[in-house]
C-alpha positions as semicolon CSV with decimal commas, in nm:
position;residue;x (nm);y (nm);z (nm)
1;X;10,433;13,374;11,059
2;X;10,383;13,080;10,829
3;X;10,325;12,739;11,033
4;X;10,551;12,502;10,832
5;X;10,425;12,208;11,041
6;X;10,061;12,222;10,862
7;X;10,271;12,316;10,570
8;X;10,412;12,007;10,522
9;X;10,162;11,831;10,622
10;X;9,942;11,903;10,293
11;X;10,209;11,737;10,082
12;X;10,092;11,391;10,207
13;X;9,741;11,430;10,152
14;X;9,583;11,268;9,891
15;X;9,914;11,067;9,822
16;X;9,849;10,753;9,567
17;X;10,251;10,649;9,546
18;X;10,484;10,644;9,796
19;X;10,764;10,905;9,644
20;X;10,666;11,185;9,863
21;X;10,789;11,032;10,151
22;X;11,082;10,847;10,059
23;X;11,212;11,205;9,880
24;X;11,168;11,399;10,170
25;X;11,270;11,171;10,364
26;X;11,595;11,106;10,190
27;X;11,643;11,482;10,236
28;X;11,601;11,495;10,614
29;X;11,864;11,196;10,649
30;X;12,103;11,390;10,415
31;X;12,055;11,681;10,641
32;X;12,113;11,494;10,925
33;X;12,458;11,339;10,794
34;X;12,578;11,678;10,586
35;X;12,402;11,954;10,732
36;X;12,397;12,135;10,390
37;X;12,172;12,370;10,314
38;X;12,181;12,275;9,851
39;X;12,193;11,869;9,807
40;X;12,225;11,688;9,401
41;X;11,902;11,622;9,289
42;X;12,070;11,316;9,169
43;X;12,225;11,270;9,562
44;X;11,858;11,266;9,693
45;X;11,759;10,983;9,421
46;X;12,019;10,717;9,539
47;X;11,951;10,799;9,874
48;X;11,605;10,716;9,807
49;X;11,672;10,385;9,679
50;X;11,868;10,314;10,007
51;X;11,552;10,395;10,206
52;X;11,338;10,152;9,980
53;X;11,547;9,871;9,949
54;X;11,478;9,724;10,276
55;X;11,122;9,725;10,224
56;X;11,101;9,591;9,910
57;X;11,330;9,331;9,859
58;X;11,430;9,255;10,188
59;X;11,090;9,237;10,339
60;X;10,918;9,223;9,982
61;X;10,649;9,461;10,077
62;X;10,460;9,607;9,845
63;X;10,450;10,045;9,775
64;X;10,171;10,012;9,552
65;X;10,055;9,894;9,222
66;X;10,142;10,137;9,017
67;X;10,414;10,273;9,219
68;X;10,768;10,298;9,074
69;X;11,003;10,329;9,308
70;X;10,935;9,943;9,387
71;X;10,975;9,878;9,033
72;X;11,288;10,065;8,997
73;X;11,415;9,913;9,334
74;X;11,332;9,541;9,210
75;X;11,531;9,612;8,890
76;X;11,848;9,714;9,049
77;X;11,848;9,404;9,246
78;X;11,843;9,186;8,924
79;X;12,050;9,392;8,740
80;X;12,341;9,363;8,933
81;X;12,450;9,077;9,132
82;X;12,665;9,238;9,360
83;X;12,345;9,346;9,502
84;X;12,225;9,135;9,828
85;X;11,926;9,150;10,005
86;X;12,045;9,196;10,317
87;X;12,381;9,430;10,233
88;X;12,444;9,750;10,476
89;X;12,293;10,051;10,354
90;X;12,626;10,191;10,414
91;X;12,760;10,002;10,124
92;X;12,413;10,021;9,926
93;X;12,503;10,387;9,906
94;X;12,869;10,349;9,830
95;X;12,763;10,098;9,526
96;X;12,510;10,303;9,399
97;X;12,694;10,639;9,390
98;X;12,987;10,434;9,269
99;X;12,833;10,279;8,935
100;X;12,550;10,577;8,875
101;X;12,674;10,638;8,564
102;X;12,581;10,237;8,463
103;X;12,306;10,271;8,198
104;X;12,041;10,123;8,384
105;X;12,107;10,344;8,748
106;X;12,213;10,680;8,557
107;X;11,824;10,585;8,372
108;X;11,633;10,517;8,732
109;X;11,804;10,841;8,894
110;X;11,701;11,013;8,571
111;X;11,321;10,958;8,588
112;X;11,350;10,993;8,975
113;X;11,507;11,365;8,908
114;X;11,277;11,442;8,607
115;X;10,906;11,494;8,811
116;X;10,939;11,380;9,237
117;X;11,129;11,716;9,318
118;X;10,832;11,895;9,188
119;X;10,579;11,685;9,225
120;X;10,721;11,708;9,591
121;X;10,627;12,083;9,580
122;X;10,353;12,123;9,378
123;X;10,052;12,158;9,652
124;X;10,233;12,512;9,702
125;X;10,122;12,569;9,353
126;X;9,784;12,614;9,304
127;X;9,850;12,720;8,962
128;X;9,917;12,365;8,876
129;X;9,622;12,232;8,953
130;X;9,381;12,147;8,584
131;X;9,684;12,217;8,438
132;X;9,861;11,917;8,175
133;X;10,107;11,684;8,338
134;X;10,388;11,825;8,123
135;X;10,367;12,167;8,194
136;X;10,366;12,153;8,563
137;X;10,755;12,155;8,582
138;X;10,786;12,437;8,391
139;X;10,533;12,661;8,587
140;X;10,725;12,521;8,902
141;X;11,032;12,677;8,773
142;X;10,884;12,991;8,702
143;X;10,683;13,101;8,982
144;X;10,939;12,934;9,244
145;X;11,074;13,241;9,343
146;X;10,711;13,428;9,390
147;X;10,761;13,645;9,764
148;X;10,405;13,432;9,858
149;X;10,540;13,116;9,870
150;X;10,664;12,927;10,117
151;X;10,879;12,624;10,003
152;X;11,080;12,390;10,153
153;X;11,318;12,435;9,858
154;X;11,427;12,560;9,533
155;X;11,523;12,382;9,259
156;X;11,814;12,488;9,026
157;X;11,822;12,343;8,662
158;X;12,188;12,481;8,597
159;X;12,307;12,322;8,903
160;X;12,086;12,030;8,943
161;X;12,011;12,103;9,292
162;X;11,797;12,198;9,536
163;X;11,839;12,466;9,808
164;X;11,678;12,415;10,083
165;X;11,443;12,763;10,204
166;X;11,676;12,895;10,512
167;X;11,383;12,883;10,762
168;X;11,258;12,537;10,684
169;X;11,638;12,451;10,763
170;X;11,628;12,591;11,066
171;X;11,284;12,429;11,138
172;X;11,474;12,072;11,052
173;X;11,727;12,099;11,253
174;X;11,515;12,196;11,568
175;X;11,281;11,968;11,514
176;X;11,434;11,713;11,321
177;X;11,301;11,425;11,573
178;X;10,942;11,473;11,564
179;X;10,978;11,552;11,179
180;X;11,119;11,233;11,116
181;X;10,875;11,065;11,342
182;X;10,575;11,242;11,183
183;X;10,731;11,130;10,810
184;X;10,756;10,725;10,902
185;X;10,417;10,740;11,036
186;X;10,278;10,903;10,706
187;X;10,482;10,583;10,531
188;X;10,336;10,332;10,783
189;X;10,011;10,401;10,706
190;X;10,060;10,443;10,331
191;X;10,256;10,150;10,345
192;X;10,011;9,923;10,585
193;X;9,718;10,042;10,360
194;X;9,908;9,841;10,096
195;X;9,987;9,543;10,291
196;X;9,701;9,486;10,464
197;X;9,758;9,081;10,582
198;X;10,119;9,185;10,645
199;X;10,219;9,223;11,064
200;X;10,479;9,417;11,214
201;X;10,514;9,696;10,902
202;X;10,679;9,961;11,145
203;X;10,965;9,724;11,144
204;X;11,009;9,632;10,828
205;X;11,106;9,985;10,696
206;X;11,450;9,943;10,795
207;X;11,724;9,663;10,792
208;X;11,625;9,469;11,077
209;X;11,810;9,512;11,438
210;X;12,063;9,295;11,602
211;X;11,844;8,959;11,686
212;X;11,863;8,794;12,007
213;X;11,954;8,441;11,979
214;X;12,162;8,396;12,258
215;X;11,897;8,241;12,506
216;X;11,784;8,023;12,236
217;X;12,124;7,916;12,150
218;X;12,158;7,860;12,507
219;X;11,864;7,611;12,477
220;X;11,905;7,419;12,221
221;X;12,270;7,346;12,272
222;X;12,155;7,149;12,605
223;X;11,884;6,978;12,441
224;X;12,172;6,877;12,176
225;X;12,378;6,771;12,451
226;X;12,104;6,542;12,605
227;X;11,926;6,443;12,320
228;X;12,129;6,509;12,005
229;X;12,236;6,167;11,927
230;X;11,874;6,081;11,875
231;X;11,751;6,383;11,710
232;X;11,814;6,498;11,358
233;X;11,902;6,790;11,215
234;X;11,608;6,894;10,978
235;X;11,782;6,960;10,651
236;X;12,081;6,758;10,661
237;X;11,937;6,460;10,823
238;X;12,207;6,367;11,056
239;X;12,206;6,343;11,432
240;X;12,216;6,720;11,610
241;X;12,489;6,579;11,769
242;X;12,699;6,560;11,471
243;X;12,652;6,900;11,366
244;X;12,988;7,088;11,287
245;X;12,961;7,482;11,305
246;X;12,548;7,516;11,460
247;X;12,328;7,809;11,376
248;X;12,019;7,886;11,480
249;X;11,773;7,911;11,144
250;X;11,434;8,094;11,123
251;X;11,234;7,828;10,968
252;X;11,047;8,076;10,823
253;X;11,268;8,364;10,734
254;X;11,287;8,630;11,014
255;X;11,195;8,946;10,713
256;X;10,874;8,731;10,718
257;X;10,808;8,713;11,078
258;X;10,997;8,984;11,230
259;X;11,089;8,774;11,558
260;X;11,291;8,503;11,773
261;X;11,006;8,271;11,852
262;X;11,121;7,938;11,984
263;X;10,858;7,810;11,796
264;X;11,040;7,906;11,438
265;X;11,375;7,846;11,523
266;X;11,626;7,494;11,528
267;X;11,960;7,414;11,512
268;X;12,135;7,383;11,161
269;X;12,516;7,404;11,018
270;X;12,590;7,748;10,947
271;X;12,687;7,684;10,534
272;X;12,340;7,532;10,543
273;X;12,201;7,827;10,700
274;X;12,354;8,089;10,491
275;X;12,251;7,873;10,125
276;X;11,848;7,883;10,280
277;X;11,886;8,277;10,374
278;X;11,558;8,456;10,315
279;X;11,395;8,206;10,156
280;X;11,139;7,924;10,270
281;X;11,229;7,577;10,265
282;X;10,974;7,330;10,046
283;X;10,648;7,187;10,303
284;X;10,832;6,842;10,242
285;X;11,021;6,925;10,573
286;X;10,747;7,076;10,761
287;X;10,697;6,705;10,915
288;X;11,066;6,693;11,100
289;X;11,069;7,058;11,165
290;X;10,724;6,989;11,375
291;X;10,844;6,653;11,536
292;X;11,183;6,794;11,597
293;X;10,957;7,144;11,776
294;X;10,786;6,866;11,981
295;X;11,056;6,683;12,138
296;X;11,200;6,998;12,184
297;X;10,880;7,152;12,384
298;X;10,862;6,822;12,628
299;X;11,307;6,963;12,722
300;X;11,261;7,311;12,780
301;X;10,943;7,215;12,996
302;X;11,208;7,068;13,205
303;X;11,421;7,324;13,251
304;X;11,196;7,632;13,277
305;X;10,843;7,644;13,219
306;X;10,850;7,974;13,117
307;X;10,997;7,906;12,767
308;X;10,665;7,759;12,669
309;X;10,502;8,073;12,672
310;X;10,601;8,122;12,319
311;X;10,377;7,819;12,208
312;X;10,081;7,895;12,456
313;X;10,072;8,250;12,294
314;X;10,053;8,079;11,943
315;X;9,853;7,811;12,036
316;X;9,634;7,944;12,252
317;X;9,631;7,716;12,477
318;X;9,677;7,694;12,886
319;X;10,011;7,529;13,007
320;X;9,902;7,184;13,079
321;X;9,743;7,175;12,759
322;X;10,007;7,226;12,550
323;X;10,226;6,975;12,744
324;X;9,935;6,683;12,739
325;X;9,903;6,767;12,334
326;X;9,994;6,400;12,117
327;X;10,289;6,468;11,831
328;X;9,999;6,455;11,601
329;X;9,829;6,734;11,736
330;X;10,089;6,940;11,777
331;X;10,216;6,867;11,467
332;X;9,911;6,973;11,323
333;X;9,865;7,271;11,495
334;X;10,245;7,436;11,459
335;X;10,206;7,301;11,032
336;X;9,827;7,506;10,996
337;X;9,996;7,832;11,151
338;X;10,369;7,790;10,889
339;X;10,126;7,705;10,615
340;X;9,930;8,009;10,707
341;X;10,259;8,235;10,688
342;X;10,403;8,032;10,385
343;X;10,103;8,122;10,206
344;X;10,118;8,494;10,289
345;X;10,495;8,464;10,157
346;X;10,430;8,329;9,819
347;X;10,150;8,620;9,780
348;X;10,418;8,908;9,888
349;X;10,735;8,703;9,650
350;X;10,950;8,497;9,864
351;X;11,051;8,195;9,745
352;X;10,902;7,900;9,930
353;X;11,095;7,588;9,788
354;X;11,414;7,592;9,898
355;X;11,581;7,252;9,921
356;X;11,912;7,160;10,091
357;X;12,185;7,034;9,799
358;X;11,945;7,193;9,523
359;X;12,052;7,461;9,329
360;X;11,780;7,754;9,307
């Protein structure tokens, strides 16, 4: 009895760009919603580009410097404007099965469908191997149906399909937890290898979770109430007081960090909010951001001590330490670790100077 575990694991050895996983990935999520057993080549494509999008624009990792799927991903987004960063996959999907026949998507899904669903397959062929690039589909096709081997799947030109191997099926859907599992953890570390100053990868292959602002919220509406006739708002430069409709903004964009750090957050006016989005604001307001972080570390000491922890982690510093710091100091310390981050950011693509009332 073939052992289809150590089967598939030999398709991710060796692996230089990150297709692999997001194709057979895309597959077991298609399996999971349809529970077919023969899926459009072209289907598997656009489900693909769902999978990547989060990761590459949203999170602007990299896959890779030669790989295309980022490429192809990254084009997309400028093509069309519809297109957001931060849309539901849901309706990622819907657009992209919607408009495939637009010149530029019908050509992506095209050279998607021309070489991963064999390339996917190939280390069953050891035929291929020595072999020139353009002749491995072809010998695919025509040893495919060989009684030795034991493939996930078939692929059928007239159709433009693939038909997934009845036991392999069966294998999914038995084990269709663990073989998910084992497939992210294959991307993480293809993916980490690629990032390699980047934290908290494992998140950033999907579209991020609910966050949990509501204790921070919490927080800085009483130090509003206390102290926001004194204190201004850091992009609009009035009095926190006077804010209309508050948010709470990542100073520097959550995809970047990947948490709810009192440190990183402060009040703003939600159409303020939603203009910054994913990108960094210019260092000219790293000076209020920090002086505004510092009045607002001296409250919350106040009220509950353990809200600080959040700084002492960053800082590295005990309690009364960080409470007997000068504004300077602080300021100096909270501006080295954003810089820090900014400057991973510019390397990875975000854009780092937004400015309120300027048009990007």
């Amino acid at each position: 009895m073939v052992d289809l575990e150590k089967e598939i694991i030999k398709v991710f050895q060796s692996t230089t760009n990150s297709y692999k996983y997001y194709w057979w990935y895309a597959i077991l999520q298609l399996v999971k919603k349809k529970g077919n057993q023969k899926f459009n080549l072209e289907e598997i494509a656009l489900q693909m580009m769902v999978l990547a999008w989060y990761p590459v624009n949203y999170y602007k990792l990299s896959l890779g410097k030669q790989d295309q799927l980022a490429t192809y991903i990254k084009k997309l987004k400028s093509q069309f404007s519809e297109l957001k960063e931060d849309m539901k996959e849901e309706e990622l999907f819907l657009f992209l099965h919607e408009n495939k026949n637009h010149k530029v998507l019908k050509g992506i899904i095209n050279k998607l469908t021309k070489y991963v669903p064999y390339r996917f397959i190939r280390p069953w062929f050891d035929e291929s191997i020595g072999i020139d690039d353009d002749k491995v589909n072809s010998l695919i096709i025509s040893l495919q149906n060989s009684p030795n081997k034991y493939l996930p799947y078939k692929i059928n030109l007239e159709t433009n399909q693939i038909c997934l191997d009845s036991k392999w099926l069966d294998w999914i859907y038995s084990n269709i937890r663990i073989i998910e599992s084992f497939t992210l953890y294959e991307l993480f570390k293809y993916v980490e290898k690629n990032n390699p100053y980047v934290t908290n990868i494992s998140l950033k292959l999907f579209k991020p979770q609910t966050r949990k602002l509501a204790e921070p919220t919490k927080l800085w509406k009483k130090f509003i109430e206390i102290k926001g006739q004194e204190q201004l708002s850091i992009f609009e430069k009035k009095p926190l007081l006077h804010l209309n409709k508050i948010a709470i903004d990542h100073y520097l964009p959550w995809s970047l960090v990947t948490h709810d750090k009192l440190w990183n957050l402060h009040p703003i006016e939600q159409e303020v909010n939603s203009s910054k989005g994913n990108k960094i604001a210019d260092s000219k307001y790293l000076e209020d951001f920090t002086y505004l972080q510092f009045h607002f570390v001296h409250h919350i000491s106040n009220d509950n001590q353990k809200y600080l922890e959040d700084y002492i982690t960053l800082f590295s510093i005990s309690k009364s330490e960080l409470l007997n710091i000068p504004n300077r100091k602080f300021t100096e310390l909270l501006s080295n670790k954003i810089r820090i981050e900014t400057e991973l950011a510019t390397n990875l693509g975000y854009y780092t100077k937004w400015s309120y009332l300027i048009l990007d």
